[in-house]
Structures are given as C-alpha cells and as structure tokens.
Z-matrix of the N, CA and C atoms (Angstrom, degrees):
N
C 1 1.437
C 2 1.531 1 109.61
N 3 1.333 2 129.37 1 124.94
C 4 0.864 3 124.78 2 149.76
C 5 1.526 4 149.40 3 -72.71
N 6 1.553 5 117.51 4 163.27
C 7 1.423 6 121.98 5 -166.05
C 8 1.305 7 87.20 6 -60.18
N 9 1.907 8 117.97 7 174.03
C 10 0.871 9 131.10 8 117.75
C 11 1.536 10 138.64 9 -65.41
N 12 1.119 11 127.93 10 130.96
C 13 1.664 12 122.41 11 -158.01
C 14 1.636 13 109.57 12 -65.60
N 15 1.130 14 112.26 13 -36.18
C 16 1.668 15 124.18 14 169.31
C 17 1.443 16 111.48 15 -70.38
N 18 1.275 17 134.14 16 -21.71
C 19 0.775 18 139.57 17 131.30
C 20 1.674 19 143.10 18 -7.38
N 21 1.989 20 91.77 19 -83.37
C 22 0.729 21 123.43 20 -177.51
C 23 1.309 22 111.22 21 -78.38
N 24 1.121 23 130.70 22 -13.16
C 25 1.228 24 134.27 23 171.87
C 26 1.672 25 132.22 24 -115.36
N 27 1.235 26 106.99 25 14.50
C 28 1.189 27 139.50 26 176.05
C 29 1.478 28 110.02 27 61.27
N 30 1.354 29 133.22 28 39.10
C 31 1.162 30 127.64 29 166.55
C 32 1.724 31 137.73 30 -80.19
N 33 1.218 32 128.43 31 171.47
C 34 0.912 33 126.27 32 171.78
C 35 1.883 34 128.46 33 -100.57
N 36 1.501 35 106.21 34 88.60
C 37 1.210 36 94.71 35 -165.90
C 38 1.555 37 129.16 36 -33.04
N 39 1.472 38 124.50 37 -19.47
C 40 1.201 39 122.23 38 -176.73
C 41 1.632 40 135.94 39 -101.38
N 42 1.861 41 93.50 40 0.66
C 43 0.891 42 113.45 41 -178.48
C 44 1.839 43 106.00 42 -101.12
N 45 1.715 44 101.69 43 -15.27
C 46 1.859 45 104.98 44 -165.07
C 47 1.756 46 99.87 45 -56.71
N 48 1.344 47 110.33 46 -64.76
C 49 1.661 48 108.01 47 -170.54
C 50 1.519 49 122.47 48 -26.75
N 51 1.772 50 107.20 49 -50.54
C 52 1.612 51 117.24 50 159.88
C 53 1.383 52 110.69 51 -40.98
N 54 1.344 53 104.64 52 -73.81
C 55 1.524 54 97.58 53 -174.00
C 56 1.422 55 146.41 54 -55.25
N 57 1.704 56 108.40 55 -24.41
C 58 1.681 57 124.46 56 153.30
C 59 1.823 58 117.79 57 -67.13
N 60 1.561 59 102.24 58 -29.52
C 61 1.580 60 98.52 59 -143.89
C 62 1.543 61 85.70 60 -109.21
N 63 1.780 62 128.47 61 -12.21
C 64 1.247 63 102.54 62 -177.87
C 65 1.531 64 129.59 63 -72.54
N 66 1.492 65 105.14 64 -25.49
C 67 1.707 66 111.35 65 -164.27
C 68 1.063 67 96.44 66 -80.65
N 69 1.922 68 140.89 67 -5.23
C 70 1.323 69 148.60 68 -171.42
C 71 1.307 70 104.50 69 -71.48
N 72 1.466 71 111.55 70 -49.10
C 73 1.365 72 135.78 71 -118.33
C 74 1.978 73 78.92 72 -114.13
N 75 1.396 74 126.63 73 -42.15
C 76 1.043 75 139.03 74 172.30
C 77 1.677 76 118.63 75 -52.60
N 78 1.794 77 96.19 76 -57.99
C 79 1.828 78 87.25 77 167.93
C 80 1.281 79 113.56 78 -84.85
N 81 1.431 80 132.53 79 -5.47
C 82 1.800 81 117.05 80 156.20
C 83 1.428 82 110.37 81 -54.36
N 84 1.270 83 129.18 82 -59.12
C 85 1.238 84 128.77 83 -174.43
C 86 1.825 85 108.29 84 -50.12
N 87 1.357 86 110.27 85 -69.19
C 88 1.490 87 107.62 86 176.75
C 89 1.345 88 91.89 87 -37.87
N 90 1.138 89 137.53 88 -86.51
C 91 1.475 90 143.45 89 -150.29
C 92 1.819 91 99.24 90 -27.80
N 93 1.345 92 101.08 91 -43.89
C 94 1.492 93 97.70 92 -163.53
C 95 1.296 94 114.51 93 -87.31
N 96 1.523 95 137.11 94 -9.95
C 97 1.387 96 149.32 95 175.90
C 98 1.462 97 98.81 96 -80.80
N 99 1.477 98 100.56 97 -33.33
C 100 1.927 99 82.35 98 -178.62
C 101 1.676 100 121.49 99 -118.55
N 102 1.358 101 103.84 100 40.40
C 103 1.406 102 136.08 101 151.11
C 104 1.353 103 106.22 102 -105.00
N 105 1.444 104 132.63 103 -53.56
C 106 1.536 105 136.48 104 162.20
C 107 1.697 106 102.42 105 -21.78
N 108 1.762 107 108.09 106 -69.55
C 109 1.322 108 115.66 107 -152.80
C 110 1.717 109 109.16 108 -87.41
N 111 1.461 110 109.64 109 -1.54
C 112 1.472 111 105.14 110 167.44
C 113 1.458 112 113.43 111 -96.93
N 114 1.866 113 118.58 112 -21.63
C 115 1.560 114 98.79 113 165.01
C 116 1.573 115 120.51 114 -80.14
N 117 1.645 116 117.78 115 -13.76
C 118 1.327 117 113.38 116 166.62
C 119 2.188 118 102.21 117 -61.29
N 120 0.634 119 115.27 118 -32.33
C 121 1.463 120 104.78 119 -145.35
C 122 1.828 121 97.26 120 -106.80
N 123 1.418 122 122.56 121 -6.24
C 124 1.412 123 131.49 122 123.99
C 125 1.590 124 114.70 123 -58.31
N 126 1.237 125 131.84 124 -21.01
C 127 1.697 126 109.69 125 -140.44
C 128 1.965 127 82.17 126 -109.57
N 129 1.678 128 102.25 127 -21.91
C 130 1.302 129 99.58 128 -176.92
C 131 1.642 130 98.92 129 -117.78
N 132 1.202 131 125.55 130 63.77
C 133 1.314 132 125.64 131 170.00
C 134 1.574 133 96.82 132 -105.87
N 135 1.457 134 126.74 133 126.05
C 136 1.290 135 133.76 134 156.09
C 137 1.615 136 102.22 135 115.08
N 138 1.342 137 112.91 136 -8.87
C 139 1.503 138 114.40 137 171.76
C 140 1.648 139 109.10 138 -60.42
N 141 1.255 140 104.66 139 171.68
C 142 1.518 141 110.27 140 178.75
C 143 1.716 142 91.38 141 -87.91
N 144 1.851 143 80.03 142 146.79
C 145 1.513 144 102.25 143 -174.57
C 146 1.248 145 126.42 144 92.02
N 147 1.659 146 113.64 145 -29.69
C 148 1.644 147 119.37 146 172.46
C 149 1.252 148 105.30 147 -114.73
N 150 1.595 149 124.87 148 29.90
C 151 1.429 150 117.10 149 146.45
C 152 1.635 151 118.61 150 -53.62
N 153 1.527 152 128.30 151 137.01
C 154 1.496 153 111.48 152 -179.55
C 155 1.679 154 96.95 153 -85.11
N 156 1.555 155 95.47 154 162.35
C 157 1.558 156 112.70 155 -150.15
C 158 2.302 157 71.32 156 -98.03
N 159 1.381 158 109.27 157 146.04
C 160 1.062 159 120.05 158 148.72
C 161 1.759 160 139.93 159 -57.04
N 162 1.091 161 124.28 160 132.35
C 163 2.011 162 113.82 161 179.50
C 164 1.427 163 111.86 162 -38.73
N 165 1.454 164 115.61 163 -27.85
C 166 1.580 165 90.93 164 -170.64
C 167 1.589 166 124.37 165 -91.04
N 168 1.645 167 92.26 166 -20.09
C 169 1.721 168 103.87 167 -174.78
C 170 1.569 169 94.83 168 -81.05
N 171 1.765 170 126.82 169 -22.03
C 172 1.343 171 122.53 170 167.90
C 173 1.552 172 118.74 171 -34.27
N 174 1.716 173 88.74 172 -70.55
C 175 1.392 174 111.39 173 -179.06
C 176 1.352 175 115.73 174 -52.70
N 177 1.806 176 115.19 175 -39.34
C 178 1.767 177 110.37 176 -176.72
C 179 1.395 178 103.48 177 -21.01
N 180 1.852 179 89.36 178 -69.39
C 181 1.729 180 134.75 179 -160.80
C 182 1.419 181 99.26 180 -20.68
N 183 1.734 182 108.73 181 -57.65
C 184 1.195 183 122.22 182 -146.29
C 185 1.534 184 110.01 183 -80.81
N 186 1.432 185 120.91 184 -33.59
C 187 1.454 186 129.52 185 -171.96
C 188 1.666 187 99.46 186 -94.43
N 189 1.430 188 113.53 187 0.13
C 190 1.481 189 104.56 188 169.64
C 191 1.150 190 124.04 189 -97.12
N 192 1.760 191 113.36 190 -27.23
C 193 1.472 192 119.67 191 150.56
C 194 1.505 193 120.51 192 -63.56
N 195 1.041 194 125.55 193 -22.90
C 196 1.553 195 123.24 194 -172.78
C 197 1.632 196 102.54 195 -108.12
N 198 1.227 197 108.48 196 30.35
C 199 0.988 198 110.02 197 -174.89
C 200 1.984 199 144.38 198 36.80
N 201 1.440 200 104.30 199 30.69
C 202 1.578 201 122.47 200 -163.96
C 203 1.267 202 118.17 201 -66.89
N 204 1.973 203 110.08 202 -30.52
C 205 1.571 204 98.25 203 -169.18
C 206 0.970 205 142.14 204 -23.33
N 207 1.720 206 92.23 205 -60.66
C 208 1.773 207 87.04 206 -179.77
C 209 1.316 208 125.16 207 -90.42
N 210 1.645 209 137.55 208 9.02
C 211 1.483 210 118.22 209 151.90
C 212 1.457 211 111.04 210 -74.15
N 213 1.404 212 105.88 211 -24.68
C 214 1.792 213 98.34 212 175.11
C 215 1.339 214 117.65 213 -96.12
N 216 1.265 215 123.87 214 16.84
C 217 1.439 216 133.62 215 145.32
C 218 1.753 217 116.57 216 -78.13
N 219 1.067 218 104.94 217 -20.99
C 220 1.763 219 125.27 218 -177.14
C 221 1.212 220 104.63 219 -78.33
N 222 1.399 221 111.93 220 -57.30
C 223 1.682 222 117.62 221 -173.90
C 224 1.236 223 104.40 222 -71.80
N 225 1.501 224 140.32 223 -24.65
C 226 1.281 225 134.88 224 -163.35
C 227 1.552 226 102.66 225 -100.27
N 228 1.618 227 110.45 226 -13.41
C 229 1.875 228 129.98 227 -179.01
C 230 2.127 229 85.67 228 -69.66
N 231 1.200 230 86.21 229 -61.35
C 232 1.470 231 93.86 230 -160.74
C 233 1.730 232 114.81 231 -65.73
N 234 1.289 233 100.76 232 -43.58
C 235 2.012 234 115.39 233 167.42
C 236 2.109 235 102.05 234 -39.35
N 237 1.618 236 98.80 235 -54.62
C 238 1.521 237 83.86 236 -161.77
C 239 1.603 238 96.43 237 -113.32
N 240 1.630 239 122.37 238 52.41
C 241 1.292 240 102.73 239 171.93
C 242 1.307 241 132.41 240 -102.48
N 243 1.507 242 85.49 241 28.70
C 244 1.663 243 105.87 242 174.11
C 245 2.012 244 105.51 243 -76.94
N 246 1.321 245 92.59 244 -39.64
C 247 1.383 246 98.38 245 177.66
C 248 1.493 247 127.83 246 -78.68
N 249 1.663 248 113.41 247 -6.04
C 250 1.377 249 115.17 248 171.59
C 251 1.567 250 111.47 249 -92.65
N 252 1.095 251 106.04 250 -30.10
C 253 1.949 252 113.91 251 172.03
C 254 1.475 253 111.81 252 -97.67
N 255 1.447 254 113.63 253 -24.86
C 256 1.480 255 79.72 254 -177.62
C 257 2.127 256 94.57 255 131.70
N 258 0.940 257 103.26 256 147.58
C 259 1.943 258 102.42 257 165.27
C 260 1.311 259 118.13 258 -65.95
N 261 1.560 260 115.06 259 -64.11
C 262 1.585 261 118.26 260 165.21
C 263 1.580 262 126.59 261 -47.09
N 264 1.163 263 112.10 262 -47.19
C 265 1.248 264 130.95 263 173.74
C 266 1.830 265 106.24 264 -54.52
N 267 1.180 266 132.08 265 -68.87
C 268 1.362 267 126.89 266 163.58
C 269 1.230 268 122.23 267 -49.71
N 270 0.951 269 147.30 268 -27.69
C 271 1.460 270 131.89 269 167.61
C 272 1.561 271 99.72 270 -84.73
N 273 0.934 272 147.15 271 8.71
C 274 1.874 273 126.41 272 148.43
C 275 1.460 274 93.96 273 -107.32
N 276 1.387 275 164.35 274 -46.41
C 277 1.190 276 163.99 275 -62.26
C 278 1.455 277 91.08 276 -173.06
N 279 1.619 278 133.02 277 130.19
C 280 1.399 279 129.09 278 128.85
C 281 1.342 280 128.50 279 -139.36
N 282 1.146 281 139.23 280 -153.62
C 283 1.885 282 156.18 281 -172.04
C 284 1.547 283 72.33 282 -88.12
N 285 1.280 284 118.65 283 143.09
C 286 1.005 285 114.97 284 142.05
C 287 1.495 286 101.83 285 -115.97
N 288 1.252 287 131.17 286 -62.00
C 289 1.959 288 135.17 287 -173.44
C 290 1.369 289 91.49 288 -139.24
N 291 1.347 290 113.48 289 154.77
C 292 1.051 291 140.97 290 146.65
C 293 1.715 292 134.07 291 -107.45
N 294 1.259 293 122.92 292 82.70
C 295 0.968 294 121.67 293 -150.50
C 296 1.736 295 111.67 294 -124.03
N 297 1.053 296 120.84 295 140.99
C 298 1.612 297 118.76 296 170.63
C 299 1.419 298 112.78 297 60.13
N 300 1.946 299 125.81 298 27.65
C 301 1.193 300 111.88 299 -151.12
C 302 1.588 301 141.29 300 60.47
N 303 1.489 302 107.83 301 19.22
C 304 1.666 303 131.41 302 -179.73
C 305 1.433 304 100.98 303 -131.62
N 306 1.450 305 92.96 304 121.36
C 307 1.296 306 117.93 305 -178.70
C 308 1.956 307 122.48 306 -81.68
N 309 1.221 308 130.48 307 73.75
C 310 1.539 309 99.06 308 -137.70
C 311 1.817 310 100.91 309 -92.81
N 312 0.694 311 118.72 310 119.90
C 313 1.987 312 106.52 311 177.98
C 314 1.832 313 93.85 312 -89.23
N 315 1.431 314 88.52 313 156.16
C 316 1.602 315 98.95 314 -174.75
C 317 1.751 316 72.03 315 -121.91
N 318 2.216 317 86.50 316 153.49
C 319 1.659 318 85.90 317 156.08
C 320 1.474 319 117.22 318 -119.52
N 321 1.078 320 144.36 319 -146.33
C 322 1.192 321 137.13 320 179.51
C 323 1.649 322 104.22 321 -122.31
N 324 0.757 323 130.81 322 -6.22
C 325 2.023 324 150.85 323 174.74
C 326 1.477 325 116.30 324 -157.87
N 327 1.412 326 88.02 325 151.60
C 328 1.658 327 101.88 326 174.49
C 329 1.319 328 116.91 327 -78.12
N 330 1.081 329 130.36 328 5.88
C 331 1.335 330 141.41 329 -173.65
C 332 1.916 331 83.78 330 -96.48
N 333 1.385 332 130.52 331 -90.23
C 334 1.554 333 120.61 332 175.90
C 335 1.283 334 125.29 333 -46.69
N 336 1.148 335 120.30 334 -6.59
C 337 1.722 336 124.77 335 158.96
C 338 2.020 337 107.33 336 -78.21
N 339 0.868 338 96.83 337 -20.19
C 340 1.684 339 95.14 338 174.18
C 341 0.898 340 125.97 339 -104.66
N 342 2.107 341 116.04 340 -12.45
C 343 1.384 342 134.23 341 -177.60
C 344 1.375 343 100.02 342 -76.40
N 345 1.448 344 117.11 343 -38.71
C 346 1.696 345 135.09 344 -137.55
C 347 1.866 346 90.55 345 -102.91
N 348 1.184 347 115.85 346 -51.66
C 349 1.453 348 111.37 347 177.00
C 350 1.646 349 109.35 348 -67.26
N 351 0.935 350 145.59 349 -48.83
C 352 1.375 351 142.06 350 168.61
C 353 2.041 352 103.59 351 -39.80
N 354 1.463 353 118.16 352 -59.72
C 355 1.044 354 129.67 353 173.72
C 356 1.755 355 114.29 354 -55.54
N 357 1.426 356 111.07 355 -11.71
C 358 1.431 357 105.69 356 -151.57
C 359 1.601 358 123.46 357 -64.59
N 360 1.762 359 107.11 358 -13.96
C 361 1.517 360 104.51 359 173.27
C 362 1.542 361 131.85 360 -99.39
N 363 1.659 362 97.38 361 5.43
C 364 1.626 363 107.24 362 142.17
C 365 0.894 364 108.98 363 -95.48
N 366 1.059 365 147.23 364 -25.24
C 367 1.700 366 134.53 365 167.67
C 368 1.163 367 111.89 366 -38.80
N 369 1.434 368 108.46 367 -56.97
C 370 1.338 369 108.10 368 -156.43
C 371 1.840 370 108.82 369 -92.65
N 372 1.270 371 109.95 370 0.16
C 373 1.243 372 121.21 371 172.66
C 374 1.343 373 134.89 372 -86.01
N 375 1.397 374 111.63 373 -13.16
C 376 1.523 375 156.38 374 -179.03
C 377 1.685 376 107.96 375 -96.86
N 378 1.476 377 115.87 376 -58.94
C 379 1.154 378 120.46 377 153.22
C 380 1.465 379 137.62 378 -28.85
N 381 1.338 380 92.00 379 -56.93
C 382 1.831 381 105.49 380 -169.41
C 383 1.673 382 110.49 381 -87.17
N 384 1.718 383 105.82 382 -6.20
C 385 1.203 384 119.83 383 152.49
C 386 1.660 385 137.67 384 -67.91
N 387 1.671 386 81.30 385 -52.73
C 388 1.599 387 90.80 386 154.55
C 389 1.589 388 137.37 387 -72.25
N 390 0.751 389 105.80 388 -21.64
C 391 1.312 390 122.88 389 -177.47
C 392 1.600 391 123.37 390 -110.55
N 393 1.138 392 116.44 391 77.10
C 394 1.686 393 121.58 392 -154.12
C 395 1.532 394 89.17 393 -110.21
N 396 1.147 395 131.98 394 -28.79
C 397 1.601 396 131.08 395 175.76
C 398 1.363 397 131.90 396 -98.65
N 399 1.499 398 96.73 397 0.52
C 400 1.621 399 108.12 398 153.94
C 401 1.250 400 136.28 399 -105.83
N 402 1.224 401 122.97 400 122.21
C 403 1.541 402 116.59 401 -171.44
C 404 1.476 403 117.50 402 -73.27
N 405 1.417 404 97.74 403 75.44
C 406 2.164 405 113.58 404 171.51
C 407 1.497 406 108.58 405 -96.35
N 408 1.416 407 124.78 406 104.01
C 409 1.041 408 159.36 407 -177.90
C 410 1.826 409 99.47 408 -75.44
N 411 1.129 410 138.82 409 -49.56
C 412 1.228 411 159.72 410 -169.93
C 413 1.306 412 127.40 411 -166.99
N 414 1.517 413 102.77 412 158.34
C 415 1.409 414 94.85 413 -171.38
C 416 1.709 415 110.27 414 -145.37
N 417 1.388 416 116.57 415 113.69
C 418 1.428 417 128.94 416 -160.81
C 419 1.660 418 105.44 417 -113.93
N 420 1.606 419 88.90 418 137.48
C 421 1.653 420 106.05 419 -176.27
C 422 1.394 421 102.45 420 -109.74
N 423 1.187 422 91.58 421 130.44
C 424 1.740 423 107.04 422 174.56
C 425 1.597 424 117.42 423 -119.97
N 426 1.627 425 121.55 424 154.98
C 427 1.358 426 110.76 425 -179.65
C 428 1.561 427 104.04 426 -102.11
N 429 1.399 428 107.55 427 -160.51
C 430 1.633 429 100.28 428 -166.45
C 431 1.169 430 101.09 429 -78.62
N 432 1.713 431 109.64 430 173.77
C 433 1.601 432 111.32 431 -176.07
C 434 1.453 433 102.84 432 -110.65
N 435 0.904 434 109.35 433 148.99
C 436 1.788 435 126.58 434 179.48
C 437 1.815 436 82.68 435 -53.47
N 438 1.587 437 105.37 436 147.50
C 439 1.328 438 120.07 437 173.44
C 440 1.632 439 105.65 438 -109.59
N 441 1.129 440 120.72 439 126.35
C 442 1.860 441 119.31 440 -171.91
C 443 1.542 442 91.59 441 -111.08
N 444 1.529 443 75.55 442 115.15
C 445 1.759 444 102.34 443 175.99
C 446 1.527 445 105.24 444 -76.10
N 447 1.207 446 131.07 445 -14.18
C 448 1.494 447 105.34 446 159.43
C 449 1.809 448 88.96 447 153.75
N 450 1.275 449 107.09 448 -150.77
C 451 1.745 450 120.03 449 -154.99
C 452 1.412 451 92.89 450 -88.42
N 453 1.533 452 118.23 451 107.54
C 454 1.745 453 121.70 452 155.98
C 455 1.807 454 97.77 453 -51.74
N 456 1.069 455 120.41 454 113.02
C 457 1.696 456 100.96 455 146.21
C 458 1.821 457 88.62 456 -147.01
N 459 1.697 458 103.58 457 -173.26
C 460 1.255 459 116.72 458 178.60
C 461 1.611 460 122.96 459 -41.31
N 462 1.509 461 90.83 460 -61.99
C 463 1.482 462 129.77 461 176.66
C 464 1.330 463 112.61 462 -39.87
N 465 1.375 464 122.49 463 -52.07
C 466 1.302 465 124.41 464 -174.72
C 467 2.016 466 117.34 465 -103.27
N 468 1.251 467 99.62 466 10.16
C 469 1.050 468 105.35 467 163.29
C 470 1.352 469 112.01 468 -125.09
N 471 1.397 470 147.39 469 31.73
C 472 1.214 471 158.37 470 -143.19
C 473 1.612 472 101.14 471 -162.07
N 474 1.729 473 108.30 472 -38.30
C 475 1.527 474 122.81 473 -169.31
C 476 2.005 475 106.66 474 64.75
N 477 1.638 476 87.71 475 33.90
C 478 1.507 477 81.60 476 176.27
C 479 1.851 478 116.48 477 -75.19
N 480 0.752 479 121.03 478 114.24
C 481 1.855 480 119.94 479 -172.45
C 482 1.957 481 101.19 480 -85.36
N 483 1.232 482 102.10 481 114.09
C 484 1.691 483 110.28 482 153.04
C 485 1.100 484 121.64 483 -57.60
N 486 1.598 485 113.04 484 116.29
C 487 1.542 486 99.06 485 167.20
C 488 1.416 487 121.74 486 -107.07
C-alpha cells in the first residue's frame, strides 16, 4: 500500500490549494494592474504634460543640474570657432586655455599674432557675443611657443654616452 503523498511529505491538506494556487493567482492580478495602467497611459497620451520631452532638452536638464554649461559652452566656443574669426583666421589661430576669466588664443605664426592684435577689438567683440555663458573677462593673443627639443647639457651636446 502506498503512502499518501501529503502525507509523505508532511503537508497540510488544507493549506496545499493556497500554496499551488497563490503565486498563480498573484501574477493574474499583476497581469491585470498593468493592463489597467497601459489603457490609462494610452487614454492620456497627448494630454498636456505627457508630451515626451526630446534628447536634447533631456540633456539641457541634465548639464544644468550638474552644473556643465560652461565647459560645454567651451567645447561648443572651440567646435564653431571657425565661425567667430573667420575660415582663414582658424586654421593659424586657436583656444588655447581658458583660465581665471582670460581667454588666451595661440596663433600658429608671428605674422597672425600681428594680424589678430590689430583685429583684437572685434575679436573680442564677437567673442563676448558668443560666449554669454562663459565667464571671459578678457581676451589675450599669443604667438607660438618655442618647442624644447629636450635637455641642453654637455653630454648631449658633445654626444657623450654614459656607460
């Protein structure tokens, strides 16, 4: 003769139905709250307020709490500063730092370091146009910098080798 399986497994016949039929009975219900909450959210699609917001006004949101403007006013200074000087003018001419409210442009020759300072109070008038969310106080032109090819000493101008 065999056990009974409830039995054999120490259950409570009156408690088994609960225990098969509740977690059933649990995702019907979910099932049915979120059929509930997808014809609300069809029934109010296009109302004011649940228009969806676009990626870029997302992003505004996001770099205005984290405070970003102004490095991404910098990158966007530097992205189009072909268009604040000019085409010719950007390819010898760039951002070099922005620092302490000083704007510094480097040029690439001394010939556009003398073009750019003669020019410098539309420059900088054009600038302070573009740039309404960065705090540029002034704006200084510099020419290129000497490049240092490496360590003057005896040794390396002698080609003396340590062994």
């Amino acid at each position: 003769m065999k056990i009974p399986v409830n039995k054999l497994l120490k259950l409570d016949t009156r408690k088994l139905p609960e225990i098969v039929f509740s977690p059933i009975e649990k995702r019907g219900e979910k099932k049915t709250i979120n059929e509930q909450n997808a014809y609300k959210s069809w029934e109010s699609f296009g109302k004011p307020g649940r228009d969806p917001q676009n990626l870029y006004s997302l992003l505004g949101n996001f770099a205005n709490k984290k405070h970003w403007n102004e490095p991404l006013a910098i990158a966007r200074m530097r992205e189009d500063w072909w268009k604040i000087v000019g085409k010719s003018a950007s390819l010898n001419c760039y951002i070099d730092q922005i620092k302490d409210g000083i704007l510094i442009v480097r040029t690439k020759s001394n010939v556009w370091y003398t073009q750019l300072s003669y020019c410098k109070p539309m420059l900088e008038k054009k600038i302070f146009e573009y740039s309404k969310n960065i705090n540029i106080k002034e704006v200084k032109i510099v020419g290129p910098s000497l490049q240092k090819t490496g360590k003057k000493s005896i040794n390396s101008r002698f080609n003396i080798k340590n062994h």
